[in-house]
PDB file of N, CA, C and O in Angstrom:
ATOM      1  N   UNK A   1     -28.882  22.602   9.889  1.00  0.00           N
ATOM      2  CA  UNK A   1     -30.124  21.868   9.725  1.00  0.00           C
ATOM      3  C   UNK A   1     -30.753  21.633  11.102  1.00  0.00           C
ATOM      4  O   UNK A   1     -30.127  20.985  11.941  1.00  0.00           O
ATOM      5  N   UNK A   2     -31.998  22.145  11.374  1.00  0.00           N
ATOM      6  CA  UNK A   2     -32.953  21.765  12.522  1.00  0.00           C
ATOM      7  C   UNK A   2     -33.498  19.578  12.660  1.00  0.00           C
ATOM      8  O   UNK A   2     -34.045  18.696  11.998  1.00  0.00           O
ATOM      9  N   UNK A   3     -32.736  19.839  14.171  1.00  0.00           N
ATOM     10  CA  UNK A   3     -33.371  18.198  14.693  1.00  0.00           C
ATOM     11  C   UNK A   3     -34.642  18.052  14.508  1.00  0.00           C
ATOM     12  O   UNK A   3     -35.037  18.712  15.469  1.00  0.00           O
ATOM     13  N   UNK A   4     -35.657  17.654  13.952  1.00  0.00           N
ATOM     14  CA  UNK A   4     -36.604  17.563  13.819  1.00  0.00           C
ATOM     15  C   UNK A   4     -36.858  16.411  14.497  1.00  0.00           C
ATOM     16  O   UNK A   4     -38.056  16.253  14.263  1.00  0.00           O
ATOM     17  N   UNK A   5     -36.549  15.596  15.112  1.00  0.00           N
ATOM     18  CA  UNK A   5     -36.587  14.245  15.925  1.00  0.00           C
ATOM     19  C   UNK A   5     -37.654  14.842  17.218  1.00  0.00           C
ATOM     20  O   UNK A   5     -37.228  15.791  17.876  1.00  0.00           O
ATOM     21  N   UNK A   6     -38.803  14.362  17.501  1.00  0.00           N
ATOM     22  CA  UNK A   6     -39.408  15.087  18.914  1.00  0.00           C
ATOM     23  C   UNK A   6     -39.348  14.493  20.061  1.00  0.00           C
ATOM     24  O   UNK A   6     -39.888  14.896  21.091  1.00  0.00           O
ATOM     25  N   UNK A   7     -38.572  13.334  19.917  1.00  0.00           N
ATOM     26  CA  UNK A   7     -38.786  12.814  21.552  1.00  0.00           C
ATOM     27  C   UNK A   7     -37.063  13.183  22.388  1.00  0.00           C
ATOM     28  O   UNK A   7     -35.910  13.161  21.958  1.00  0.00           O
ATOM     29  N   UNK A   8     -37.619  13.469  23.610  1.00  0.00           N
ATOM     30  CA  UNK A   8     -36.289  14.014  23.937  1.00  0.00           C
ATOM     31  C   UNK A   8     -35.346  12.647  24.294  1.00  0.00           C
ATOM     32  O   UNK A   8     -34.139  12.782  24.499  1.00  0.00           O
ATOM     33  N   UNK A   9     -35.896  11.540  24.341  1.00  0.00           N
ATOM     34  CA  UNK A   9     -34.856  10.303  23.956  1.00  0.00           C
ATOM     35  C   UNK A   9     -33.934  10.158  22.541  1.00  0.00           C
ATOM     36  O   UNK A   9     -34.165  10.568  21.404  1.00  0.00           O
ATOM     37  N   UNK A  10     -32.966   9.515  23.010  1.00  0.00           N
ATOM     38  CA  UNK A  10     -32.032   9.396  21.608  1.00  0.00           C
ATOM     39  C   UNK A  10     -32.447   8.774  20.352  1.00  0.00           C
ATOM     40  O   UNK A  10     -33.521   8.392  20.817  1.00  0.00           O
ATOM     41  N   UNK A  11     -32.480   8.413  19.309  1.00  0.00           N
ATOM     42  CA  UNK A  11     -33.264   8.130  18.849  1.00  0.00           C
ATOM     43  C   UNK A  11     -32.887   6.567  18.668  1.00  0.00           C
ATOM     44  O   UNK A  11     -33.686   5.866  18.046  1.00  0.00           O
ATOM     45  N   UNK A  12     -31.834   6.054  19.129  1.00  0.00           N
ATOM     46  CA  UNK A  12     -31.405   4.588  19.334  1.00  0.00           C
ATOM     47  C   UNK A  12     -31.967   4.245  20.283  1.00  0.00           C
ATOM     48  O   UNK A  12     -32.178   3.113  19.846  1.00  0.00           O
ATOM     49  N   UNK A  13     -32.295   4.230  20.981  1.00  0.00           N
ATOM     50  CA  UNK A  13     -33.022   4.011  22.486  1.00  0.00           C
ATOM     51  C   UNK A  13     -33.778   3.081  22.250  1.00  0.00           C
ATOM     52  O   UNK A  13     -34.884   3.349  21.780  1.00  0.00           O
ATOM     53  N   UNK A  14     -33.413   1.715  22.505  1.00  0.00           N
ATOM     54  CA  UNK A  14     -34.718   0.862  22.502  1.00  0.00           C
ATOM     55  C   UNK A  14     -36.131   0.448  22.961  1.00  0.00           C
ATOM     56  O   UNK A  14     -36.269  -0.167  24.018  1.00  0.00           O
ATOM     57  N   UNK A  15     -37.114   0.755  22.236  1.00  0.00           N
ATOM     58  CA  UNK A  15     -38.304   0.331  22.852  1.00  0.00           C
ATOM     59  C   UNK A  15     -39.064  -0.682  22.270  1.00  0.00           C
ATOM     60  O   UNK A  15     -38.641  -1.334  21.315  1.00  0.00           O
ATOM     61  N   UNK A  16     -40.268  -0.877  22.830  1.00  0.00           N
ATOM     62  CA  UNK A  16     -40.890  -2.386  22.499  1.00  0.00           C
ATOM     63  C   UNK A  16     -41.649  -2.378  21.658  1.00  0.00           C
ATOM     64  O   UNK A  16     -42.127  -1.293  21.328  1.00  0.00           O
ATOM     65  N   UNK A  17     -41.918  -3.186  21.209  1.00  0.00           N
ATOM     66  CA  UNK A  17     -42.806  -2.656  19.906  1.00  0.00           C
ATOM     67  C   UNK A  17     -43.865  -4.256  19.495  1.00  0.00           C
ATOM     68  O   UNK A  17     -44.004  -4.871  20.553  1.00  0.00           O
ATOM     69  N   UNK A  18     -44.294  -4.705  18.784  1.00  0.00           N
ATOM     70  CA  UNK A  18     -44.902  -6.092  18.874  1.00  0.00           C
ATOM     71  C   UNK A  18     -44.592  -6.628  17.117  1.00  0.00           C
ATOM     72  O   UNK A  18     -44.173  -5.847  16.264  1.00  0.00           O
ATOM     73  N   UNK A  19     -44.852  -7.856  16.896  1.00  0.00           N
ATOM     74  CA  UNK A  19     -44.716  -8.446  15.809  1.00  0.00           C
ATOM     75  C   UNK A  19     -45.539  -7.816  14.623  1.00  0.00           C
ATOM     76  O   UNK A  19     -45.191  -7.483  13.490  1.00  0.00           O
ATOM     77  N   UNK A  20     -46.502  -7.778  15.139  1.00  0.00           N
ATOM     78  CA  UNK A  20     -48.038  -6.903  14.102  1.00  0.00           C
ATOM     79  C   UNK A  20     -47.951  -5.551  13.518  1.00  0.00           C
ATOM     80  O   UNK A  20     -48.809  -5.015  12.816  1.00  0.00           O
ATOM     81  N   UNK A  21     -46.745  -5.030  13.911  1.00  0.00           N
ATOM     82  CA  UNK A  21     -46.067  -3.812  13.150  1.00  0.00           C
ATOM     83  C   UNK A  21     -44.947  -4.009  12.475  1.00  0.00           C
ATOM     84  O   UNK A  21     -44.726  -3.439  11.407  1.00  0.00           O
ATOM     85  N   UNK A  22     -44.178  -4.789  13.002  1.00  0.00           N
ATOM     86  CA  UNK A  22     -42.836  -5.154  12.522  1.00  0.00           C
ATOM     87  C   UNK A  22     -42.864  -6.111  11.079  1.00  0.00           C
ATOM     88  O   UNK A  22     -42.376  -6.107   9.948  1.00  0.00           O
ATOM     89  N   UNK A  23     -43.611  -6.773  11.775  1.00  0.00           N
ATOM     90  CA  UNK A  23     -43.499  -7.723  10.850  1.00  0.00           C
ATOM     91  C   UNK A  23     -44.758  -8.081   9.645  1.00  0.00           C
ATOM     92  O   UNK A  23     -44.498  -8.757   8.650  1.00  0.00           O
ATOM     93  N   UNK A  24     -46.009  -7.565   9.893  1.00  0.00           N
ATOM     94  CA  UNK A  24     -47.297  -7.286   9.647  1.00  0.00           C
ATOM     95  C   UNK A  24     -47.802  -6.240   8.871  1.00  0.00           C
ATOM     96  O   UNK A  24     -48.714  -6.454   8.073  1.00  0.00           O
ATOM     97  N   UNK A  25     -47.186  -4.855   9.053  1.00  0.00           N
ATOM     98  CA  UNK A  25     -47.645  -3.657   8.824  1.00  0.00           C
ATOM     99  C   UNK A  25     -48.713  -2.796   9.232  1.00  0.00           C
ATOM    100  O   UNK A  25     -49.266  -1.932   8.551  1.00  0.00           O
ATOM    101  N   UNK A  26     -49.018  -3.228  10.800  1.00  0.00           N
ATOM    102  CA  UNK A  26     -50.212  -2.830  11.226  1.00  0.00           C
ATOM    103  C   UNK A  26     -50.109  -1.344  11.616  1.00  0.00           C
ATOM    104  O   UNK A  26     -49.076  -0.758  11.291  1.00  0.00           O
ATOM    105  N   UNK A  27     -50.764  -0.886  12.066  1.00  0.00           N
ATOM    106  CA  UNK A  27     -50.371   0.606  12.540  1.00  0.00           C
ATOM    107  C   UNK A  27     -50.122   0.686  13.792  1.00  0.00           C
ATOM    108  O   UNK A  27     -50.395  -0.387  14.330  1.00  0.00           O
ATOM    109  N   UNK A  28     -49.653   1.605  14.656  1.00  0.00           N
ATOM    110  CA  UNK A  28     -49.240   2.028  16.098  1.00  0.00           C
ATOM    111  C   UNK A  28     -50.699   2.618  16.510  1.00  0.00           C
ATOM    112  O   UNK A  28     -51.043   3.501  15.725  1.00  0.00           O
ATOM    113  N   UNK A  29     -51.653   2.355  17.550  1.00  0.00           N
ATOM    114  CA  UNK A  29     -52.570   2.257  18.030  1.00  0.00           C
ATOM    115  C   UNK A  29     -52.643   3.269  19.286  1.00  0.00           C
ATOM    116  O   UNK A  29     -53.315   4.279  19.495  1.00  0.00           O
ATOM    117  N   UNK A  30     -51.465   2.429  20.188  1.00  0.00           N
ATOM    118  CA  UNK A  30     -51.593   2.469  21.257  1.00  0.00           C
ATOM    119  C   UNK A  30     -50.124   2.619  21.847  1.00  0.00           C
ATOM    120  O   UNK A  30     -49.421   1.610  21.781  1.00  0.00           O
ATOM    121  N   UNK A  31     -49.560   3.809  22.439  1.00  0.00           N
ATOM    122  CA  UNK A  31     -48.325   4.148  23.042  1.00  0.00           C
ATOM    123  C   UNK A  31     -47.766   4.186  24.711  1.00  0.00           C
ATOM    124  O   UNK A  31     -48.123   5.133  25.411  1.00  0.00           O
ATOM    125  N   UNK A  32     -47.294   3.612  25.017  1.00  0.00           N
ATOM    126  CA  UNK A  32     -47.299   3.900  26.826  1.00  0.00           C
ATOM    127  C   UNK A  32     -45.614   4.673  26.767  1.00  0.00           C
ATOM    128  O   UNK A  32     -44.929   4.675  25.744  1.00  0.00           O
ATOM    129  N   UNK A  33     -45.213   5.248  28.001  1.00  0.00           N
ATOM    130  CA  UNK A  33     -44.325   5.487  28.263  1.00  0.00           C
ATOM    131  C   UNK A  33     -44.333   5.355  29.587  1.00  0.00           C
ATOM    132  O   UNK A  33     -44.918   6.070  30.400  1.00  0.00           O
ATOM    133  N   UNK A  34     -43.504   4.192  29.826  1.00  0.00           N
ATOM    134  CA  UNK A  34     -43.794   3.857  30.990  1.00  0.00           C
ATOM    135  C   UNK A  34     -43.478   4.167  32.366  1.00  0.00           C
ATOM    136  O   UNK A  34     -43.100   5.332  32.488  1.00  0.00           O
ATOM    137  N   UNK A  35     -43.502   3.656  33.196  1.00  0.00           N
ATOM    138  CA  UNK A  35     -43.163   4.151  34.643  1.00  0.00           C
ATOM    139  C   UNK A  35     -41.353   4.541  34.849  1.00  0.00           C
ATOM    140  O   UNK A  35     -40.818   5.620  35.106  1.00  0.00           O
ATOM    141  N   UNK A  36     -40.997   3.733  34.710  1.00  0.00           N
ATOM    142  CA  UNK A  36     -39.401   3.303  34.205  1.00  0.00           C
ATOM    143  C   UNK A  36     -38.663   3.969  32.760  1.00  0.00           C
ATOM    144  O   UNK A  36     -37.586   3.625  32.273  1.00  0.00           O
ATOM    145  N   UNK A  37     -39.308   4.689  32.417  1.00  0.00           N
ATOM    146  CA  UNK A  37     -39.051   5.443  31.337  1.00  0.00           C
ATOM    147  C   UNK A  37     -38.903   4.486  29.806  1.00  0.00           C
ATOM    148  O   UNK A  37     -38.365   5.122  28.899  1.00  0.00           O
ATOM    149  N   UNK A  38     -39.246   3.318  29.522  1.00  0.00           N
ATOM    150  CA  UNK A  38     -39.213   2.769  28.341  1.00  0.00           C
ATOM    151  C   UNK A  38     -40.648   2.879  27.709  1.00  0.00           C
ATOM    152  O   UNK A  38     -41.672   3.266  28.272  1.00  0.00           O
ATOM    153  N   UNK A  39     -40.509   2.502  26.569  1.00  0.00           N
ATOM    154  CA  UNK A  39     -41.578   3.131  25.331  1.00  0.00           C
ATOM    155  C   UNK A  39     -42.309   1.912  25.100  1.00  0.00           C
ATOM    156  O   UNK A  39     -41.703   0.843  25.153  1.00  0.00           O
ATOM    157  N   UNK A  40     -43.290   1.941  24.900  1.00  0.00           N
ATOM    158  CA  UNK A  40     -44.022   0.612  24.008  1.00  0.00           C
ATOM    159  C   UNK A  40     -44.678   1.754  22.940  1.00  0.00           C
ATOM    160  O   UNK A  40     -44.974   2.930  23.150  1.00  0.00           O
ATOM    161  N   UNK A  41     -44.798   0.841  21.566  1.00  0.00           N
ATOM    162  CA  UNK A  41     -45.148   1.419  20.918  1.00  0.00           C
ATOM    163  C   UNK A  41     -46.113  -0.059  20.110  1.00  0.00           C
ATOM    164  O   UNK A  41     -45.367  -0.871  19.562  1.00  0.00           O
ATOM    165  N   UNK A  42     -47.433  -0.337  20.049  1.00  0.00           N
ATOM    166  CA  UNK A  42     -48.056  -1.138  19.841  1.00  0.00           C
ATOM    167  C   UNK A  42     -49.538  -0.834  18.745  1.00  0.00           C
ATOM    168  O   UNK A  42     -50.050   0.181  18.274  1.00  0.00           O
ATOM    169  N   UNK A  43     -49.787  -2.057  18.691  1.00  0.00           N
ATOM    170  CA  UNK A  43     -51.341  -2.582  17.467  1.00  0.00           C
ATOM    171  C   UNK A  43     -52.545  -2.103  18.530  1.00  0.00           C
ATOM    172  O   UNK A  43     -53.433  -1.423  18.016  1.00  0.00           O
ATOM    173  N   UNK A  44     -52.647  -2.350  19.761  1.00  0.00           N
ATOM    174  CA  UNK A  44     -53.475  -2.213  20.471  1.00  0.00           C
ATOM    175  C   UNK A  44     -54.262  -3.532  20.427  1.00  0.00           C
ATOM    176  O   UNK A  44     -55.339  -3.534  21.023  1.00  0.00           O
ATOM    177  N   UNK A  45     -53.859  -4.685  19.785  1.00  0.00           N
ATOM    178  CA  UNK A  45     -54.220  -6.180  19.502  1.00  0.00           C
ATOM    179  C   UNK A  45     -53.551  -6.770  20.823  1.00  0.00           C
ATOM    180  O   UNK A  45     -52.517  -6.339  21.332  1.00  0.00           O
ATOM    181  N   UNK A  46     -54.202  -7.666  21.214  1.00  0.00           N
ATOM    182  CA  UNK A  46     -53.902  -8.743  22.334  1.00  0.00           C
ATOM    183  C   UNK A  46     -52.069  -9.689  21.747  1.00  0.00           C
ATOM    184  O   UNK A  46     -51.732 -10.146  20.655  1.00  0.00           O
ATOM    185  N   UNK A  47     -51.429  -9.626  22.910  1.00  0.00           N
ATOM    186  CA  UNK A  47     -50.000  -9.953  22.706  1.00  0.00           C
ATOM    187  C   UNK A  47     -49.670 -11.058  23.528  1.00  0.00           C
ATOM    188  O   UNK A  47     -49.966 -10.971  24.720  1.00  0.00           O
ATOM    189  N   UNK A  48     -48.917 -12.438  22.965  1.00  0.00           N
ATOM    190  CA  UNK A  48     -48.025 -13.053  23.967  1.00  0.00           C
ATOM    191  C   UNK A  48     -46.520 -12.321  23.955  1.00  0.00           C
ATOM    192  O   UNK A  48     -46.072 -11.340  23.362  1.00  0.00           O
ATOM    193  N   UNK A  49     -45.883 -13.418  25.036  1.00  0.00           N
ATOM    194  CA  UNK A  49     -44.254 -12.852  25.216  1.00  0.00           C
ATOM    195  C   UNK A  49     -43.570 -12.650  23.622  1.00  0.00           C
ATOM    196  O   UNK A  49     -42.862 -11.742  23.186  1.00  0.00           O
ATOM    197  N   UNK A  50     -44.155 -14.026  22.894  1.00  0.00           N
ATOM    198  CA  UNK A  50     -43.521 -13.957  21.600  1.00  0.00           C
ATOM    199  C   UNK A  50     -43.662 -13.134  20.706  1.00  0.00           C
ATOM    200  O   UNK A  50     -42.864 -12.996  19.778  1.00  0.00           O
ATOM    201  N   UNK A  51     -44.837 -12.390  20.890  1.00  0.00           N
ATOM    202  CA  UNK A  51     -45.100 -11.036  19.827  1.00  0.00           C
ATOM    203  C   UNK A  51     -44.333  -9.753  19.763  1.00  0.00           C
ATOM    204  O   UNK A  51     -44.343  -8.856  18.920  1.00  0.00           O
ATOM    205  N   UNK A  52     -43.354  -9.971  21.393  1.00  0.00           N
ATOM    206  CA  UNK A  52     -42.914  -8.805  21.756  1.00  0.00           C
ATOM    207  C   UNK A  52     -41.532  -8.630  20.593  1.00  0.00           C
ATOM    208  O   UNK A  52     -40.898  -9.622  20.234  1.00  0.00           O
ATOM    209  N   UNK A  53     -41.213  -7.250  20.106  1.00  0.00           N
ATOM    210  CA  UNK A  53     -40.061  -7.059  19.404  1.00  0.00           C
ATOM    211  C   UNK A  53     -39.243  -5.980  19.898  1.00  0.00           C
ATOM    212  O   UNK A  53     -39.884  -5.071  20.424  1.00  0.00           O
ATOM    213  N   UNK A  54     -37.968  -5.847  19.863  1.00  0.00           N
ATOM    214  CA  UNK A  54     -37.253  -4.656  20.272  1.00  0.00           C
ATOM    215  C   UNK A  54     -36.584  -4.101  19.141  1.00  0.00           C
ATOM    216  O   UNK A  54     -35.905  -4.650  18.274  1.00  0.00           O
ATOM    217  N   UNK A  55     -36.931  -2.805  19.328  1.00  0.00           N
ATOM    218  CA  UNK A  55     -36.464  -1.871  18.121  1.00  0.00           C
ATOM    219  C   UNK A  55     -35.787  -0.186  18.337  1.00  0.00           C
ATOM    220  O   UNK A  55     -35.640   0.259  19.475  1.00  0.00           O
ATOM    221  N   UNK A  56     -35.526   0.396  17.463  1.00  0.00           N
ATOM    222  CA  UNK A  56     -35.097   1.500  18.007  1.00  0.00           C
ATOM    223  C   UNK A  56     -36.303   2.617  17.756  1.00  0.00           C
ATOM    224  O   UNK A  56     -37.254   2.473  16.988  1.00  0.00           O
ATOM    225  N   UNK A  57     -36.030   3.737  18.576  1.00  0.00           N
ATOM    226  CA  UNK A  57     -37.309   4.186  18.362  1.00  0.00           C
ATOM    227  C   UNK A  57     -37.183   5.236  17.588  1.00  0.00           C
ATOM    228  O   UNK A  57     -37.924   6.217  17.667  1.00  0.00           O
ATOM    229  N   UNK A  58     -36.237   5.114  16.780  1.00  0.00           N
ATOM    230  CA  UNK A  58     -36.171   6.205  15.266  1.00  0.00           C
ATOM    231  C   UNK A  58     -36.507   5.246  14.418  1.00  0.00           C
ATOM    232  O   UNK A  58     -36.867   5.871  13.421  1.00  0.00           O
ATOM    233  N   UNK A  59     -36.654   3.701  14.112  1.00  0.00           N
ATOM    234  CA  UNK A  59     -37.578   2.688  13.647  1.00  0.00           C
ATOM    235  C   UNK A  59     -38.822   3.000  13.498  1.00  0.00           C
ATOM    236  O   UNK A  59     -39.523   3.135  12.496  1.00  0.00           O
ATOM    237  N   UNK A  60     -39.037   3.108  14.709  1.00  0.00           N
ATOM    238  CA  UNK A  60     -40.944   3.767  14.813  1.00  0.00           C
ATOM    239  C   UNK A  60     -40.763   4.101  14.486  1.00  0.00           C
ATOM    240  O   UNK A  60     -40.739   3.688  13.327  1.00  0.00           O
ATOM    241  N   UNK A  61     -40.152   5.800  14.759  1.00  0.00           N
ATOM    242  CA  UNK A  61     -40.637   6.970  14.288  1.00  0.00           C
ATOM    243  C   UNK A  61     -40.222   7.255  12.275  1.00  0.00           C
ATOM    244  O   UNK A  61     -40.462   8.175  11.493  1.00  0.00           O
ATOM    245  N   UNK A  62     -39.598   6.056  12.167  1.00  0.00           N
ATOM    246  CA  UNK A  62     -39.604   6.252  10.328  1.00  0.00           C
ATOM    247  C   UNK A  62     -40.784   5.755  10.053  1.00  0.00           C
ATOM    248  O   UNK A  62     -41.526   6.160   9.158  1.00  0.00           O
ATOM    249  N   UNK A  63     -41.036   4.713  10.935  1.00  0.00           N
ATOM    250  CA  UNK A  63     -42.208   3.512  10.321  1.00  0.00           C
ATOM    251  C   UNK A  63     -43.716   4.935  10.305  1.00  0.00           C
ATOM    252  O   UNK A  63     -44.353   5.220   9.290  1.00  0.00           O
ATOM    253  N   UNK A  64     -43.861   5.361  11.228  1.00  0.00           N
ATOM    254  CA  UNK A  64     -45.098   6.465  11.247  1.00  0.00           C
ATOM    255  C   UNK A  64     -44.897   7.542  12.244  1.00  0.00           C
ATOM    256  O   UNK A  64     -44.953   7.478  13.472  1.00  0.00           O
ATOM    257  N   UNK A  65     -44.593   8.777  11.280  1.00  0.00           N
ATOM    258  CA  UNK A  65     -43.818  10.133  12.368  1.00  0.00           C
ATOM    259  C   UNK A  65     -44.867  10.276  13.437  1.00  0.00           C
ATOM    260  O   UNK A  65     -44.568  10.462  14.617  1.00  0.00           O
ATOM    261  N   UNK A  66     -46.161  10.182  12.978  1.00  0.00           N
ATOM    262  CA  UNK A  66     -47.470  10.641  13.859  1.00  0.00           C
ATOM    263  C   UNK A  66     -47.232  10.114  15.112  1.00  0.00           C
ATOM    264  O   UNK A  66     -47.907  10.460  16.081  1.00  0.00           O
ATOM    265  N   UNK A  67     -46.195   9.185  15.197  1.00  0.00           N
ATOM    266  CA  UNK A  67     -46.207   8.534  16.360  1.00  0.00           C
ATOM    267  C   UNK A  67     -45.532  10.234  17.487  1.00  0.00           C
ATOM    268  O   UNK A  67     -46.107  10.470  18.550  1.00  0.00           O
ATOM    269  N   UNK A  68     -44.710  10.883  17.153  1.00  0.00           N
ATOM    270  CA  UNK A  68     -43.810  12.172  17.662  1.00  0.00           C
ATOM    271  C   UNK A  68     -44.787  13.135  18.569  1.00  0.00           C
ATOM    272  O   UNK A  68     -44.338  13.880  19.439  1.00  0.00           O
ATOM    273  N   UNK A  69     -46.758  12.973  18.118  1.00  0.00           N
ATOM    274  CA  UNK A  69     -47.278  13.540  19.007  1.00  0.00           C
ATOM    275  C   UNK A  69     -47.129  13.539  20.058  1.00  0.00           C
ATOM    276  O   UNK A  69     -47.152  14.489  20.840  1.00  0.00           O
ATOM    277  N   UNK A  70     -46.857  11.878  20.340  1.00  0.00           N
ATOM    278  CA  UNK A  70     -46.822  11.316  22.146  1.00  0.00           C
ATOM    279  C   UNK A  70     -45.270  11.803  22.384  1.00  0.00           C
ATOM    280  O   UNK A  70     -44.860  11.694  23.539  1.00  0.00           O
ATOM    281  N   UNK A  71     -44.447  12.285  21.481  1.00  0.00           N
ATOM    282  CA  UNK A  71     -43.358  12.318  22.506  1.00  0.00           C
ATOM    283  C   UNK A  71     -43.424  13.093  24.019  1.00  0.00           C
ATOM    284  O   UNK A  71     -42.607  12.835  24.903  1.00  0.00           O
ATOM    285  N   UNK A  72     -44.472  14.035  24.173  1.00  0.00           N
ATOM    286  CA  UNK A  72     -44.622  14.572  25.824  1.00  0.00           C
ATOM    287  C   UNK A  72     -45.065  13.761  26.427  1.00  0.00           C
ATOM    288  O   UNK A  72     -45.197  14.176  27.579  1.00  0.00           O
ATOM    289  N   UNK A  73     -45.542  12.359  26.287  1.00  0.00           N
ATOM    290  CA  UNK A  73     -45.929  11.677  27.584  1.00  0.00           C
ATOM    291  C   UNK A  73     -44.887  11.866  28.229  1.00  0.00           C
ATOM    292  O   UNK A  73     -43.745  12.030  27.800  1.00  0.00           O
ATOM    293  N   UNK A  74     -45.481  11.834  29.892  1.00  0.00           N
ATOM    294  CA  UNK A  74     -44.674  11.649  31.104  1.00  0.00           C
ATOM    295  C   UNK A  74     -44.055  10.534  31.457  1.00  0.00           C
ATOM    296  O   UNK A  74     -44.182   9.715  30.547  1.00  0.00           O
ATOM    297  N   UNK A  75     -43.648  10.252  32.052  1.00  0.00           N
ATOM    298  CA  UNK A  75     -43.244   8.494  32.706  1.00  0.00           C
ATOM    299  C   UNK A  75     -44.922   8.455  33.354  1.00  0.00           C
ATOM    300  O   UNK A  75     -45.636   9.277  33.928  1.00  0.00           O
ATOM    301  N   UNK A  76     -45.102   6.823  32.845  1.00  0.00           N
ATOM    302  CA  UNK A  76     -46.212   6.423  33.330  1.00  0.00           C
ATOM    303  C   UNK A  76     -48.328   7.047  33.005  1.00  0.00           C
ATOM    304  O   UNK A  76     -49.302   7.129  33.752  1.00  0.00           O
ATOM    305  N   UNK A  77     -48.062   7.358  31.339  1.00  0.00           N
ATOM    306  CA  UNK A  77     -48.546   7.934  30.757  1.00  0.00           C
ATOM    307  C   UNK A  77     -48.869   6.616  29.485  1.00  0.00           C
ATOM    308  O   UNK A  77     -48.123   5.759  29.011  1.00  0.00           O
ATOM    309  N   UNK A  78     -50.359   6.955  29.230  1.00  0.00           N
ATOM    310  CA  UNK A  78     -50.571   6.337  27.940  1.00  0.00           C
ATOM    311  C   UNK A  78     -51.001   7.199  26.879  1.00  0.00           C
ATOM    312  O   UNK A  78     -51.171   8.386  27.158  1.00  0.00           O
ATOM    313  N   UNK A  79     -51.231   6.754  25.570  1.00  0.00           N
ATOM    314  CA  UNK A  79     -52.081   7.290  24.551  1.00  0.00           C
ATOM    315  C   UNK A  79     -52.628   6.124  23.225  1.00  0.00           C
ATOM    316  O   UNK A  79     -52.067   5.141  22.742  1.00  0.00           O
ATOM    317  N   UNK A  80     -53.837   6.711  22.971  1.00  0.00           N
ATOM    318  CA  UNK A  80     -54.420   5.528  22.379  1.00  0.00           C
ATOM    319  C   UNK A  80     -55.012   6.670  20.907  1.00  0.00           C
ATOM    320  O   UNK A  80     -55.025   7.901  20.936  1.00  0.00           O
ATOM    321  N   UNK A  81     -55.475   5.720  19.663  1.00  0.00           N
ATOM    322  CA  UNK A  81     -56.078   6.314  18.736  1.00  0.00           C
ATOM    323  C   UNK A  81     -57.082   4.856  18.455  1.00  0.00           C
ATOM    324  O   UNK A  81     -56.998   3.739  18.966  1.00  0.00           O
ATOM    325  N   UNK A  82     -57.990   5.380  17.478  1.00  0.00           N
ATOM    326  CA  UNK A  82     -58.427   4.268  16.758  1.00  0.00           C
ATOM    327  C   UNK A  82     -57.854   3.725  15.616  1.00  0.00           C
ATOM    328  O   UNK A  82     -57.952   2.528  15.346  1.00  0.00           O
ATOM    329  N   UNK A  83     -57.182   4.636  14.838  1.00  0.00           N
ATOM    330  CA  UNK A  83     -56.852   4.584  13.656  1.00  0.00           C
ATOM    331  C   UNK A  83     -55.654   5.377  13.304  1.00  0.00           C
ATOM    332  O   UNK A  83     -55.369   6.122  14.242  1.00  0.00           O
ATOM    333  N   UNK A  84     -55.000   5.472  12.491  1.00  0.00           N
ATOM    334  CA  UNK A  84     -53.787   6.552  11.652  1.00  0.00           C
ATOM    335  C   UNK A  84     -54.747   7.346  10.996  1.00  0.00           C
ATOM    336  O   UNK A  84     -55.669   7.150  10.204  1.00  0.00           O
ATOM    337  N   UNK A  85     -54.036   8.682  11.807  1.00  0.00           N
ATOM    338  CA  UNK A  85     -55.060  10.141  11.089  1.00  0.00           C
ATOM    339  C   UNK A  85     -55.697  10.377  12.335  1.00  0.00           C
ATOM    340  O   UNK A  85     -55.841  11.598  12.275  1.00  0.00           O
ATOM    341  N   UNK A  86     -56.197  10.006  13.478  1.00  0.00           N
ATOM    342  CA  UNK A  86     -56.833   9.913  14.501  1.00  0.00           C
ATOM    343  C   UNK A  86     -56.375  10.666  15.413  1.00  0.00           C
ATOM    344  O   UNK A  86     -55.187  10.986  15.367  1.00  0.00           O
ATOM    345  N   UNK A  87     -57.365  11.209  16.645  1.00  0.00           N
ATOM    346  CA  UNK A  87     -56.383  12.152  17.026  1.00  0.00           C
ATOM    347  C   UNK A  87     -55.924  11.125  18.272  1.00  0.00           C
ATOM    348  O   UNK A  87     -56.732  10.256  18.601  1.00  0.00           O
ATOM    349  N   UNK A  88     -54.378  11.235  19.108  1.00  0.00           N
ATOM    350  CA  UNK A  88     -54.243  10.365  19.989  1.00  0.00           C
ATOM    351  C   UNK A  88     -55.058  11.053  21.523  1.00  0.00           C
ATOM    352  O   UNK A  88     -55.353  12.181  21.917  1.00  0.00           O
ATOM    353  N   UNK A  89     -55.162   9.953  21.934  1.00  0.00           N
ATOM    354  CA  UNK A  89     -56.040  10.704  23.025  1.00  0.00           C
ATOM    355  C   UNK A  89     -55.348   9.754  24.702  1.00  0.00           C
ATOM    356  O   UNK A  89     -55.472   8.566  25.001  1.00  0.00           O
ATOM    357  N   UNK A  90     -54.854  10.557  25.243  1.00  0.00           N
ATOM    358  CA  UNK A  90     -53.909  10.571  26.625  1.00  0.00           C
ATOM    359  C   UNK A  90     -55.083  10.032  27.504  1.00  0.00           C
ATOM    360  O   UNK A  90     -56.076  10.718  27.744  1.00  0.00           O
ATOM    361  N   UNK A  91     -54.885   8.605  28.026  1.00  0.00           N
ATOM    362  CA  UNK A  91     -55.250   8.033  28.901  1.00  0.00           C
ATOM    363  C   UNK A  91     -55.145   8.184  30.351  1.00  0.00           C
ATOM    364  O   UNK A  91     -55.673   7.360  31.097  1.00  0.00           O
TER     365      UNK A  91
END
């Protein structure tokens, strides 16, 4: 059987994610991969510390595969959409 998983991280690998998906059902908006190599995966909605959630990022990627486009960001790379279905577009 082919890995179909696209990010070359494990898929336990924790990244950040915010309350408004987790807990909300909002959609993933807005993706960074950051300088330091960790993931945010976010609403693109304004966040305190408390919104922040940690998850694995085969979580995301069950919660919405579309997220697997961004798996080529670089370290220190963003991508943004408006919507689910949208195309992401590298900041």
């Amino acid at each position: 059987m082919k890995n179909t998983f696209p990010f070359a991280d494990s898929p336990d690998v924790a990244v950040f994610t915010c309350c408004h998906i987790t807990d909300e059902g909002e959609p993933v908006l807005y993706v960074s991969h950051d300088d330091d190599g960790y993931w945010q995966f976010l609403c693109g909605g304004h966040h305190s510390n408390e919104d922040a959630r940690l998850v694995s990022l085969q979580y995301i990627y069950k919660l919405d595969n579309t997220v697997g486009e961004t798996a080529e960001l670089g370290d220190g790379q963003s991508a943004e959409r408006s919507a689910v279905g949208e195309k992401w577009v590298v900041l």
